[in-house]
C-alpha positions in Angstrom: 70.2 65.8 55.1 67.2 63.3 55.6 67.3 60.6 58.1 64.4 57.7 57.4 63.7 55.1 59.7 63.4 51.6 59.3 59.5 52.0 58.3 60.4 54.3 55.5 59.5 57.5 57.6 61.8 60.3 57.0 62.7 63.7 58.9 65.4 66.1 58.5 68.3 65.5 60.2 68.5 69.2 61.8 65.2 68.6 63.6 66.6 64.5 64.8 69.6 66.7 67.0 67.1 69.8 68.2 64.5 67.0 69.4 67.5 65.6 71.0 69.4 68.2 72.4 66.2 69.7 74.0 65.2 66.6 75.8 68.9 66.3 77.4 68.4 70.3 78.4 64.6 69.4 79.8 65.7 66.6 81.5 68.9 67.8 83.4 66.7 71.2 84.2 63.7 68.5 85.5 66.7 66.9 87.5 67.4 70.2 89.0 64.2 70.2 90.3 63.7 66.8 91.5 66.0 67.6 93.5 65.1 71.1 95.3 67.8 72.9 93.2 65.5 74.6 90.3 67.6 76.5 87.8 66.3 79.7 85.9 67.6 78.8 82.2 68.7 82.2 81.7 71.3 81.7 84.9 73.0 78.4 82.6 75.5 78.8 80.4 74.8 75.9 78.1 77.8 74.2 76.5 78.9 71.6 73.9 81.3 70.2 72.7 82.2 68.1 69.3 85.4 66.2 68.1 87.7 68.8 66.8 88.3 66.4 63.4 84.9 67.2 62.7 84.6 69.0 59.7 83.3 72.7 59.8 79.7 72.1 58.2 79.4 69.8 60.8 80.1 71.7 63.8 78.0 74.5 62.3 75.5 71.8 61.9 75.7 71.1 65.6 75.8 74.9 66.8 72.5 75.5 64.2 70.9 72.9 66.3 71.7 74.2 69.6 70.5 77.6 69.1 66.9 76.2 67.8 66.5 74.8 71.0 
């Protein structure tokens, strides 16, 4: 799927949701260590969740995104 933009600019859906699901990992892993509590990634067990009406190509749209990141 292509998202474009209100200039005409267009970009793949997939990438839309990595960019965004890697900036809400780096900032709660920044947050960790704002606040003196760094976090190894390797010692997170990442999860998330979608509406279970969703239908299956989209939940294997999401969980294709999440493992990019």
């Amino acid at each position: 799927m292509i998202l474009c933009d209100i200039e005409g600019r267009t970009l793949k859906a997939s990438d839309v949701f990595v960019h965004i699901i890697k900036y809400m990992k780096d900032l709660l892993l920044r947050d960790f260590k704002d606040r003196g509590n760094a976090q190894q990634e390797e010692n997170i067990k990442w999860i998330i969740t979608v509406p279970a009406i969703w239908e299956d190509a989209a939940k294997q749209f999401m969980r294709d995104a999440a493992i990019k990141v």
